[in-house]
C-alpha positions in Angstrom: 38.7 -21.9 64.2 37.9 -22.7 60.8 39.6 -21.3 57.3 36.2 -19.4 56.0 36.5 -17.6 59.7 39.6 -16.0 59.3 38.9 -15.1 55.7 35.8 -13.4 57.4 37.8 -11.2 59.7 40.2 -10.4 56.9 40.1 -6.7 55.1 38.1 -7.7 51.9 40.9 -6.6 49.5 40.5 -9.5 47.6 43.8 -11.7 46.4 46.6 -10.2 44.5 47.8 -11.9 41.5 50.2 -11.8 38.9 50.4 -12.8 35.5 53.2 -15.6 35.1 54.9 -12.8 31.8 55.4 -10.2 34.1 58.9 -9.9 35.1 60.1 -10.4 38.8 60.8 -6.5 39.3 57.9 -5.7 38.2 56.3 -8.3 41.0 58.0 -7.0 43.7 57.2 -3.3 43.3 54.0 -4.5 43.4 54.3 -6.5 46.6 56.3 -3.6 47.7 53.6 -0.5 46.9 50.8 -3.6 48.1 52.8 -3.9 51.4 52.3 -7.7 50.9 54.6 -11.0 51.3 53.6 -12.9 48.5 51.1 -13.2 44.9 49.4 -15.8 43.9 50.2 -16.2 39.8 47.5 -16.9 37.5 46.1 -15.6 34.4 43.0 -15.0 35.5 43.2 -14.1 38.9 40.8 -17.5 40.2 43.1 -20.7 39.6 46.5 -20.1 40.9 49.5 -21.6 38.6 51.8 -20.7 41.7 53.4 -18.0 44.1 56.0 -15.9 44.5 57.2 -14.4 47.6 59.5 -12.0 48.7 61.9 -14.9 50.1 62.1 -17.0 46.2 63.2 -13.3 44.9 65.8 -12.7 47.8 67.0 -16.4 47.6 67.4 -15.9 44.3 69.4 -12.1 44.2 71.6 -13.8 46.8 72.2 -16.7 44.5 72.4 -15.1 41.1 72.5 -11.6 41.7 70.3 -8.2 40.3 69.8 -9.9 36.5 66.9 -12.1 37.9 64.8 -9.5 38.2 64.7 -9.1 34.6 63.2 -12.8 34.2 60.0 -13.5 34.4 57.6 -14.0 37.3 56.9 -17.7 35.7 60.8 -18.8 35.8 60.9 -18.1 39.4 57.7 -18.4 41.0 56.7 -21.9 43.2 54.7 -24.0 41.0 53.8 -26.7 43.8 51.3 -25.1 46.0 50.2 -26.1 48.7 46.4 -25.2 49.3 43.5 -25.4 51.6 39.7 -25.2 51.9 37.0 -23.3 53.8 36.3 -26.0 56.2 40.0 -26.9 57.3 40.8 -26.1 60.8 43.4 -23.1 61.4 45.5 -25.7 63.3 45.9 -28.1 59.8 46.8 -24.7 58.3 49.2 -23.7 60.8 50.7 -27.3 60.7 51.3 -27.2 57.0 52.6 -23.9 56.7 55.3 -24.8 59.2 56.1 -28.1 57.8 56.4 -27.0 54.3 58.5 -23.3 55.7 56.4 -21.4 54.0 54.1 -18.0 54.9 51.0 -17.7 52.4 48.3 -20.7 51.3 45.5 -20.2 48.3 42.6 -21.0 49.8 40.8 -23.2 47.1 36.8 -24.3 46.2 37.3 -27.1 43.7 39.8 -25.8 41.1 38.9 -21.5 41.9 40.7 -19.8 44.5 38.7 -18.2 47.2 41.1 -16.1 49.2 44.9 -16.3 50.6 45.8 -16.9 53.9 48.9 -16.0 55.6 50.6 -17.3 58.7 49.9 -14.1 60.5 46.6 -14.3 59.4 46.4 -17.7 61.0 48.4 -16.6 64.7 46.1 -13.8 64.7 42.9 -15.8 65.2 44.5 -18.3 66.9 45.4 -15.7 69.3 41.8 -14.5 69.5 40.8 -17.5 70.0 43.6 -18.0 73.5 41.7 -14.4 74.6 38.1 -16.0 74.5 38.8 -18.9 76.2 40.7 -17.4 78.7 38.4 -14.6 79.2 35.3 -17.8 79.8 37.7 -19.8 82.3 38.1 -16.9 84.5 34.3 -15.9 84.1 34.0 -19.5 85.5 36.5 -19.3 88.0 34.7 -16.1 89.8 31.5 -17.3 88.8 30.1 -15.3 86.3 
């Protein structure tokens, strides 16, 4: 299964970002009220200048304690990403996402970003795709 096909079967919400001035509460009561792991940080909401997930802003309250959420999203967010593109194969996603230990990847055409994909995103069609082919070998095992 391909990138563009999971983004397919996704809910169309559309990515949620965050501007990199908005402080750190402020970005997780939004992934809180969003129900979401993760924003993508941009100023316009189309090329990503990094993420921030619910695990930098535990790490960090663990670390430094309660006065990081005053900072701002900028000064904590991941500024590396790492990304992917329509035509990549769920199992290069899948591979990535576990080497690099992390849960959401931008999903980029040339410099924009297209849509987000997270790890359950990417088990889910995997999964879906175990079913099918299951379902095919016993239809070929009884002969139907």
């Amino acid at each position: 299964m391909l990138v563009h096909q999971i983004l397919k079967s996704k809910s169309d919400d559309g990515v949620v970002t965050i501007a990199p001035d908005i402080s750190v509460a402020a970005a997780a009561e939004l992934m809180s009220s969003r129900r979401i792991g993760a924003v993508i940080v941009s100023e316009d909401g189309k090329v990503p200048l990094g993420i921030l997930s619910e695990r930098d802003i535990v790490r960090e309250l663990g670390r430094r304690g309660p006065g990081c959420l005053s900072e701002l999203v900028r000064d904590m967010m991941t500024k590396e990403l790492v990304t992917c593109v329509r035509d990549e194969s769920a199992t290069d996603v899948l591979s990535k996402m576990t080497e690099g230990r992390f849960r959401h990847m931008p999903v980029m055409e040339g410099d924009q970003m297209v849509g987000l994909i997270s790890i359950g995103d990417v088990v889910k069609a995997r999964l879906s795709e175990l079913a099918m082919e299951k379902e095919a070998l016993q239809g070929m095992i009884m002969g139907h």
